[in-house]
C-alpha positions as CSV (number, residue, x, y, z in Angstrom):
1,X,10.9,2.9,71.3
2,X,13.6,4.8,70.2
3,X,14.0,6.8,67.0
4,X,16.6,4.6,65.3
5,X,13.7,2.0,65.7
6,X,11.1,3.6,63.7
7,X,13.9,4.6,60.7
8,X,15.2,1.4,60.5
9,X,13.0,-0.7,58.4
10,X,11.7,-3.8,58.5
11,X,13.0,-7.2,57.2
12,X,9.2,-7.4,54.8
13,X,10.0,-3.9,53.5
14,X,13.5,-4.5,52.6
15,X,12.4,-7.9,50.8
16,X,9.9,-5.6,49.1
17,X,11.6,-3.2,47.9
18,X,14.5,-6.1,46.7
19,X,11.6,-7.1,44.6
20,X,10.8,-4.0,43.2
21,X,14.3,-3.4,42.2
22,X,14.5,-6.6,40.6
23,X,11.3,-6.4,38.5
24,X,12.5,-2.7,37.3
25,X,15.5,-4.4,36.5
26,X,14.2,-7.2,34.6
27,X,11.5,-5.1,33.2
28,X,14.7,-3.1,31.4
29,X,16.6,-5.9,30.4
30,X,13.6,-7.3,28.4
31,X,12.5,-3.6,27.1
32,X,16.2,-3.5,25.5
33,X,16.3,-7.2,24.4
34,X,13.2,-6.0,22.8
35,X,14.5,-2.6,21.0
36,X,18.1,-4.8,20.3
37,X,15.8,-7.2,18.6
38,X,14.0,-4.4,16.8
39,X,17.0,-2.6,15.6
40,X,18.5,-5.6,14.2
41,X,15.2,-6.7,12.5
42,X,15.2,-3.2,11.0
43,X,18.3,-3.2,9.5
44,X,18.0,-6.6,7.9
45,X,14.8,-4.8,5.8
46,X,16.7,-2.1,5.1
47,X,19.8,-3.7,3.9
48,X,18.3,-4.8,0.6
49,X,16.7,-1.3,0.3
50,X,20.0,0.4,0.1
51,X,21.8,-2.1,-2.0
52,X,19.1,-1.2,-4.3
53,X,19.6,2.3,-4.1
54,X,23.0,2.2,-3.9
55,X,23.2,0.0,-7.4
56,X,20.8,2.5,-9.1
57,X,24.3,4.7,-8.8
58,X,26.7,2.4,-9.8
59,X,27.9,1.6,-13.4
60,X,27.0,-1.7,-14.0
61,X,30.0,-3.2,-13.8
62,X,30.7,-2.3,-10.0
63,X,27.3,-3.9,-8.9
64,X,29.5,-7.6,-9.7
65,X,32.5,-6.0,-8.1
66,X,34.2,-8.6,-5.3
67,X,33.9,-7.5,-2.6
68,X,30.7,-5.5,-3.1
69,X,31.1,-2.1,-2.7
70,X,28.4,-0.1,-0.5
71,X,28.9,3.4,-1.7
72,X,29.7,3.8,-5.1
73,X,32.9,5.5,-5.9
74,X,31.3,8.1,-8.5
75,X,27.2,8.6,-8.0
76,X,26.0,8.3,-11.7
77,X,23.1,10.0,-11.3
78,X,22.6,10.1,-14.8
79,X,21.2,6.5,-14.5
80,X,17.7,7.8,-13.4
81,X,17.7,10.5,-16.3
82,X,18.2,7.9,-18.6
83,X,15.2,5.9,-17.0
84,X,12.8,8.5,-17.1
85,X,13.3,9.8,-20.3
86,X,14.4,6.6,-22.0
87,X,17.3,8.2,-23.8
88,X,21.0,7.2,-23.2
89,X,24.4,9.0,-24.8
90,X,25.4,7.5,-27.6
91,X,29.3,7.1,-28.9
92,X,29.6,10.7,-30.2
93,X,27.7,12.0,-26.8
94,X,24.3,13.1,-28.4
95,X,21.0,11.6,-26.8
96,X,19.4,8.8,-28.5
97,X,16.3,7.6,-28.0
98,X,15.2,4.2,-27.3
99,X,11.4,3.9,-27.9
100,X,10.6,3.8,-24.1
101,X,10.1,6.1,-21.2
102,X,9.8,4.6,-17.5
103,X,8.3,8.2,-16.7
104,X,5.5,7.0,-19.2
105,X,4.8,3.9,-17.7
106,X,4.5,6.2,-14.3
107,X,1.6,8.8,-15.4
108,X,-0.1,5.6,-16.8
109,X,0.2,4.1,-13.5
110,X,-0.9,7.3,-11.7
111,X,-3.7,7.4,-13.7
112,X,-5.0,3.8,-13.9
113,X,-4.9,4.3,-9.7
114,X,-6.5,7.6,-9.3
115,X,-9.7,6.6,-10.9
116,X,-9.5,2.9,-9.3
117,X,-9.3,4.8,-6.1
118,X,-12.2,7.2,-6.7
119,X,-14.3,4.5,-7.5
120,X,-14.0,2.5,-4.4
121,X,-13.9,5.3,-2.3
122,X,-17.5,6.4,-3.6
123,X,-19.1,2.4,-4.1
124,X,-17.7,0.7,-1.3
125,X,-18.3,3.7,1.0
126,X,-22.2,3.5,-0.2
127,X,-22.1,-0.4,0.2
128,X,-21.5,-0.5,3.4
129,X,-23.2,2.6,4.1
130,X,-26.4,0.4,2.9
131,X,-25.5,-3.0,4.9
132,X,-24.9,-0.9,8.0
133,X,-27.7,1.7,8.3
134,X,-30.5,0.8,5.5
135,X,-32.9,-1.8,7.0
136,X,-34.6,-4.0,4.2
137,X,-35.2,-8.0,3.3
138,X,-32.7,-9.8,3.2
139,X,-30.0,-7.5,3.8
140,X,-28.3,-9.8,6.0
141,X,-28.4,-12.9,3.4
142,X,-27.3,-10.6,0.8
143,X,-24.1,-9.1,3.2
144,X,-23.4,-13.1,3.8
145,X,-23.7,-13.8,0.3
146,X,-21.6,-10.6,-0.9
147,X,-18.6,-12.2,1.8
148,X,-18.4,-15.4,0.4
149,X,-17.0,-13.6,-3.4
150,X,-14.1,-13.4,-1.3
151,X,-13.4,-16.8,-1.2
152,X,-13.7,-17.4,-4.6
153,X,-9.7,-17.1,-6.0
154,X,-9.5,-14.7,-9.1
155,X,-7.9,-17.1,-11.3
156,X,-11.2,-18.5,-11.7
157,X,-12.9,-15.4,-13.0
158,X,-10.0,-14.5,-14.7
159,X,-11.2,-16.3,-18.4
160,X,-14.9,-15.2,-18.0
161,X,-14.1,-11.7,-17.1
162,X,-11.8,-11.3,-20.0
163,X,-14.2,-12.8,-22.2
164,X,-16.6,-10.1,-21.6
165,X,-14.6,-7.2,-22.0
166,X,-13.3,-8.9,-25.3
167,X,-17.3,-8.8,-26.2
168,X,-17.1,-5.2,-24.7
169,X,-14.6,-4.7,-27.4
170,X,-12.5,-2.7,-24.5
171,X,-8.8,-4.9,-24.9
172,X,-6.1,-2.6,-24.2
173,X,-8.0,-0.1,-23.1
174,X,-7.6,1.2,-19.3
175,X,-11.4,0.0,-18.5
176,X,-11.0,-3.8,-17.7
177,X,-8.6,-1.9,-14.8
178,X,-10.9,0.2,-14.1
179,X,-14.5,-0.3,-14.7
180,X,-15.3,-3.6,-12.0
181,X,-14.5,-1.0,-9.1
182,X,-17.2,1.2,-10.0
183,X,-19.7,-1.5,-8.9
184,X,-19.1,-2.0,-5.5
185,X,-15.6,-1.6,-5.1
186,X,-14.6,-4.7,-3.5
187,X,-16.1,-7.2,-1.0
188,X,-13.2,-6.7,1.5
189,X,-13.6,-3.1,1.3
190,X,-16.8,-3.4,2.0
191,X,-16.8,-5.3,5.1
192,X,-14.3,-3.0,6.5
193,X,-16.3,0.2,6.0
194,X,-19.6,-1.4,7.4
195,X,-17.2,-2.7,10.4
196,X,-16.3,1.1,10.9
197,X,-19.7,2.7,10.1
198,X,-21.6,0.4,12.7
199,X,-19.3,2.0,15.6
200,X,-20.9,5.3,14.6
201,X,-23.7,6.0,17.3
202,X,-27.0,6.2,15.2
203,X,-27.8,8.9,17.1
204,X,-26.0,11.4,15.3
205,X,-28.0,9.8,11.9
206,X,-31.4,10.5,14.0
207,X,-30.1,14.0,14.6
208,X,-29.3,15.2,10.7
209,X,-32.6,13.5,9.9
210,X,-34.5,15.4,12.1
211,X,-32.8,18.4,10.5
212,X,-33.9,17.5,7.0
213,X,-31.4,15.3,6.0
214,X,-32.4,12.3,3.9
215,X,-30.4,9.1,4.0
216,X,-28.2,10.2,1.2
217,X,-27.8,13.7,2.9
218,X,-26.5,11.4,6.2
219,X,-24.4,9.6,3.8
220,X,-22.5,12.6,2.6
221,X,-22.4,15.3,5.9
222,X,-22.2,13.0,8.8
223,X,-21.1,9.6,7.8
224,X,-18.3,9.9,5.4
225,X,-16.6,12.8,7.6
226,X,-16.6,10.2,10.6
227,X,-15.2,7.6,8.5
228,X,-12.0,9.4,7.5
229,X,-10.0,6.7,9.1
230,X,-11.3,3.7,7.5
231,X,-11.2,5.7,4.0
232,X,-7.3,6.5,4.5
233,X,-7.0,2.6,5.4
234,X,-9.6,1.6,2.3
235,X,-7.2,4.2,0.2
236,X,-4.0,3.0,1.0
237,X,-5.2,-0.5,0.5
238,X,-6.0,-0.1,-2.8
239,X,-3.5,2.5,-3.6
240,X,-1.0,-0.2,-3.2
241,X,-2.8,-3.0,-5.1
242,X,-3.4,-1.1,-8.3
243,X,0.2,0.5,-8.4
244,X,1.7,-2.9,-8.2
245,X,-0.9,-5.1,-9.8
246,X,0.7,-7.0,-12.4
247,X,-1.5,-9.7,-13.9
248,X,-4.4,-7.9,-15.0
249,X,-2.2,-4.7,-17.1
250,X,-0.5,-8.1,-18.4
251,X,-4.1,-9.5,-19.8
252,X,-5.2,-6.3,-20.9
253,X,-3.3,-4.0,-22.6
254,X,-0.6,-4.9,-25.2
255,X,0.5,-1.1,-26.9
256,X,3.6,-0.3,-25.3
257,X,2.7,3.0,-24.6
258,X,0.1,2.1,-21.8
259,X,1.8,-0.1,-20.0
260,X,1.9,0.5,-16.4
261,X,4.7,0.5,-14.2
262,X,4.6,-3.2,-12.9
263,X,4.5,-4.2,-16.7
264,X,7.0,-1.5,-17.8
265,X,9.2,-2.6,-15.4
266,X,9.4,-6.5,-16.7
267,X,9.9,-5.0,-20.0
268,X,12.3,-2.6,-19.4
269,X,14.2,-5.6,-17.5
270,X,14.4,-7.6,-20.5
271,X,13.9,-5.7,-23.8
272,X,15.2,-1.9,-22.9
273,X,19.0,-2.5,-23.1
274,X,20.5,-3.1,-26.0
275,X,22.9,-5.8,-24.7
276,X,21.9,-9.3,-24.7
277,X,21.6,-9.1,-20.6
278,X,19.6,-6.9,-18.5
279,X,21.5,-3.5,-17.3
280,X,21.4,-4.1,-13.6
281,X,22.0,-0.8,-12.7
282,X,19.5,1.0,-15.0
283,X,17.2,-1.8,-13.6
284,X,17.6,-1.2,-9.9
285,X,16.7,2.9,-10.8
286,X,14.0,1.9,-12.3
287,X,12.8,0.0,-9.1
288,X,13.3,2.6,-6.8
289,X,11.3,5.2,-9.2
290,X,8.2,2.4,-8.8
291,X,8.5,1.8,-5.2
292,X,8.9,6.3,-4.5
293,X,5.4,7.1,-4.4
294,X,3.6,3.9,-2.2
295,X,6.3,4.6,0.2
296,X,6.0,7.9,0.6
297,X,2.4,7.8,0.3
298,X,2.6,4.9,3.3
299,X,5.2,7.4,5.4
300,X,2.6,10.4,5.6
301,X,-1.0,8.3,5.8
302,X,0.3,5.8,8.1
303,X,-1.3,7.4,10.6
304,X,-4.8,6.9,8.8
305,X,-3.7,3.0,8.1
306,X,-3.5,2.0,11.5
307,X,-6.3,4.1,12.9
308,X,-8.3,2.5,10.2
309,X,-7.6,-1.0,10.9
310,X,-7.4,-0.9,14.5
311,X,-10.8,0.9,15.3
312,X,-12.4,-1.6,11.6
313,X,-11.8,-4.3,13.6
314,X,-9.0,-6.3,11.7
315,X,-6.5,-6.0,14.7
316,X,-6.2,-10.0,14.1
């Protein structure tokens, strides 16, 4: 044969290669319908998002304005000031007060969640450390019984729970928001910190106890350092349930002054301006001062989230 003969290839190999070429190609086409699809989806979300921020800066007349103006003409960033410190200028210029702060409603917010969050950090994390590595009777009955609470809706222990803090004589106070985390911290919580805990080798349990450790000494050094991932998911879940719960502040507490910001922010929308009609713009400010922290606390743990509820086992 000659050499043109061995260079030249065959009619299989060009049909294979065709192939290949074509998949690539269809592989990329798909991979940018994909991204196209992505990008567009993004921008719909985000499109509200910066309407809101971008009426937070607006007088309020301009937020009516047809056709709607993206970027205000003048950034009145006064409109946060005024919503933080619940004072506006008055006719002559001076600052007068109107009874309110938003930033108020915020440190009672921060501090309603920070001792929600402790809680079911420390009860749910020794739940499920006690369904997961503590053998004893009936622990399995008791694990089924503790997952059916979840299907029980809360509207239904909504009268008898405020009953008994009424008896407690604790009605706006911050413990009915509080206090029922302390004992358990939540069935779902729960199940997703036993999920994570039983994919921790008992080996390394066998090892601290043959060290000295007792079962709360395994608890403490081994488990909970192993389980950083389903506490940042456990964290962020409740993070963002307490800071935007809305029915139970609305039970409990009725002094203005504790109001937190979910509460704060239906009253400031329809009993902080002085008009007959909500200030849109003042509104909108308010917003995006109650939606700043879960975001940003979302944009740096996210990484904790979705460990956590990938390797917990919800991945649906």
């Amino acid at each position: 044969m000659t050499e043109s003969a061995f260079s030249k290839p065959g009619p299989a190999l060009v049909s294979a290669r065709r192939q290949n070429t074509n998949a690539r190609r269809v592989r990329l086409i798909s991979q940018l319908l994909v991204h196209l699809l992505l990008i567009v989806g993004g921008i719909g979300v985000l499109i509200p998002f910066f309407w809101m921020v971008s009426s937070s800066l607006k007088p309020d007349w301009e937020i009516f304005q047809i056709p709607p103006a993206w970027i205000p003409e003048e950034p009145l960033w006064q409109n946060y000031a005024i919503v933080l410190t619940g004072h506006r200028p008055d006719a002559e210029g001076s600052r007068a007060g109107q009874g309110w702060s938003f930033m108020r409603f915020v440190w009672n917010t921060t501090y309603v969640t920070a001792w929600v969050l402790i809680g079911r950090l420390l009860t749910a994390s020794l739940a499920a450390y006690g369904f997961a590595r503590l053998r004893f009777p009936g622990r399995n009955a008791l694990f089924i019984i503790m997952l059916t609470t979840m299907m029980v809706p809360s509207h239904v222990t909504m009268i008898p729970i405020y009953f008994i803090f009424k008896t407690l004589k604790t009605l706006d106070t911050y413990w009915p928001l509080v206090l029922p985390v302390w004992f358990g911290g939540g069935a779902f919580f729960i199940f997703l910190l036993r999920q994570f805990i039983n994919s921790i080798p008992s080996d390394y349990d066998d090892a601290a106890r043959i060290d000295g450790c007792g079962w709360f000494g395994v608890y403490w050094r081994i488990i909970l350092p192993m389980a950083k991932p389903a506490l940042g998911a456990v964290a962020i879940f409740s993070f963002m349930a307490t800071w935007n719960d809305f029915m139970g502040p609305l039970i409990y507490i009725s002094t203005m002054s504790k109001y937190t910001v979910a509460i704060g922010l239906h009253f400031f929308r329809n009993n902080a301006s002085p008009a007959a009609r909500p200030l849109w713009n003042l509104t909108m400010a308010a917003s995006v001062v109650a939606m700043a922290p879960p975001l940003l606390l979302f944009f740096f743990a996210q990484r904790y989230y979705i460990q956590g509820v990938v390797v917990s086992g919800l991945k649906g």
